[in-house]
N, C-alpha and C positions, 0 to 999 in steps of 0.2 A: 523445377519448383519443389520435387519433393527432398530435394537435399535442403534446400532454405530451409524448408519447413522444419527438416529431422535437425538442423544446427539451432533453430530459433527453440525448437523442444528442449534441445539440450543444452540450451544456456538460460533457462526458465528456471527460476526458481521456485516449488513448488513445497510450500513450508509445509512440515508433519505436524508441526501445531493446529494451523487452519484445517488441513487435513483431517488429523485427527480430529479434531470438536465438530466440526460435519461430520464424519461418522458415528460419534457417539452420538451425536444428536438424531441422526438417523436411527439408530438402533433406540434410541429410549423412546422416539416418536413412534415405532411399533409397540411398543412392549405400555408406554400410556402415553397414549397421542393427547396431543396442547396444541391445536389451531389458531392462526392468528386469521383477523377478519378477513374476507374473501378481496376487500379492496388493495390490500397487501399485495397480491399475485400480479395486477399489471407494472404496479410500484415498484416492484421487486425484480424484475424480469429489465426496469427501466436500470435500476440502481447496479444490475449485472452486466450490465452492457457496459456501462461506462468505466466499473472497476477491470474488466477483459479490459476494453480499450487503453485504462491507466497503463494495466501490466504489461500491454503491446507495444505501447509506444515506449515505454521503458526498457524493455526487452530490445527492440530497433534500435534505441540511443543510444543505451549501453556498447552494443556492435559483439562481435564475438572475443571469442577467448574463454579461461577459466574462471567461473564464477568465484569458484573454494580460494584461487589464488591468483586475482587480477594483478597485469603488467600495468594498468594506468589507473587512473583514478577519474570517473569520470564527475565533472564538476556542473558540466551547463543545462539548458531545458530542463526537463524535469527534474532532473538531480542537482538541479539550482535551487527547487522550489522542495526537494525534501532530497536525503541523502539514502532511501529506501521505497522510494516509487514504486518498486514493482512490490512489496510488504504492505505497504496503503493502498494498493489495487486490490493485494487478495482479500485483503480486512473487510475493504467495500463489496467484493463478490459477497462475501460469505455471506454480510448483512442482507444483501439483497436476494441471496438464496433463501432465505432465512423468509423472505415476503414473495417469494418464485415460488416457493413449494409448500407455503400457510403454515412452516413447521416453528414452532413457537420454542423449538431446543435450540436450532441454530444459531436463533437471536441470544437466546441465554448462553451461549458456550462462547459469541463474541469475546465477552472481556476475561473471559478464561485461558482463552485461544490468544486474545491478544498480550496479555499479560507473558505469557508462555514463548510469544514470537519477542516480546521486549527484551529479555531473557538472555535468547538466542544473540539478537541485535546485538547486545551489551559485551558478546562473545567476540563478536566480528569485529565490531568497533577498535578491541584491544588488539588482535590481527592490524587492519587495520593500521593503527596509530604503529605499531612497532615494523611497519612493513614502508609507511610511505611519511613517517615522522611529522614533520614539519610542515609539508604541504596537506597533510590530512589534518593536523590543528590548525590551519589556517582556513581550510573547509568546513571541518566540525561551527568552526567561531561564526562562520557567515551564514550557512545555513542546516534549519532546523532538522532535527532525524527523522521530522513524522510530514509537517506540512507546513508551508510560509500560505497564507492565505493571498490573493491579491489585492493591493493596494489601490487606492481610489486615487489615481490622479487625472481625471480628467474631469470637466463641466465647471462648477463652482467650487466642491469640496475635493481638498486634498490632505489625505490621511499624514500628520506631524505623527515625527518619530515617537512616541508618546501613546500611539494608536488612536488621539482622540481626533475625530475630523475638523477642520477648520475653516475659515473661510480663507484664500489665497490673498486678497486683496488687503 
């Protein structure tokens, strides 16, 4: 088990953007502390769970190999519904650390730190595109870099291409 582990470690992405804006945020929370309401902290601990989880299960899908220099292009599950799954995992950790620990920097370094991982993205993407051509603009076209929401198709309303709900009948 602890080989899985050490290969699933090292094919984790672990962005220095996110990284970094929880550390700074860390450090300015001692130096002048900004608390966010104490109702944040079960919230937040909720919101942590599930962005680990995101990054799990994207981390599993993906499968191994080189992160810097993938042989395949993975398209399905998760990376159907965003083409950086495990990047929208860390975004939601961070938020939710940010209500884990009442620390009111984490929250503000979000769209600094995100901004910062778009950046990055926009780096890979060109990788990327000159590595798997055609079949990556064929992906790119279908789905979103961040997140496809799901669609309401069942009961009475079903979500028209348009995004507005309708009635089927």
């Amino acid at each position: 088990m602890g080989g899985k582990l050490r290969a699933a470690w090292e094919h984790t992405p672990l962005p220095r953007e996110t990284l970094g804006g929880v550390a700074a945020a860390v450090l300015t929370q001692h130096a002048r502390p900004l608390r966010l309401p104490a109702w944040t902290r079960p919230a937040g601990w909720m919101v942590v769970c599930g962005g680990l989880a995101l990054v799990i299960s994207a981390v599993r899908e993906r499968g191994p190999g080189s992160l810097e220099k993938p042989r395949t292009l993975v398209t399905t599950g998760l990376h159907g519904r965003s083409r950086n799954p495990m990047y929208v995992g860390f975004c939601v950790v961070q938020v939710g650390l940010a209500g884990a620990t009442r620390n009111a920097w984490i929250l503000a370094s979000c769209p600094v730190s995100a901004g910062l991982l778009h950046h990055s993205i926009l780096g890979e993407e060109r990788w990327l595109r000159s590595t798997f051509g055609d079949e990556f603009d064929s992906y790119r076209a279908s789905v979103p870099r961040y997140w496809r929401p799901p669609t309401i198709a069942s009961g009475w309303l079903v979500a028209s291409p348009g995004g507005q709900a309708r009635d089927p009948q």
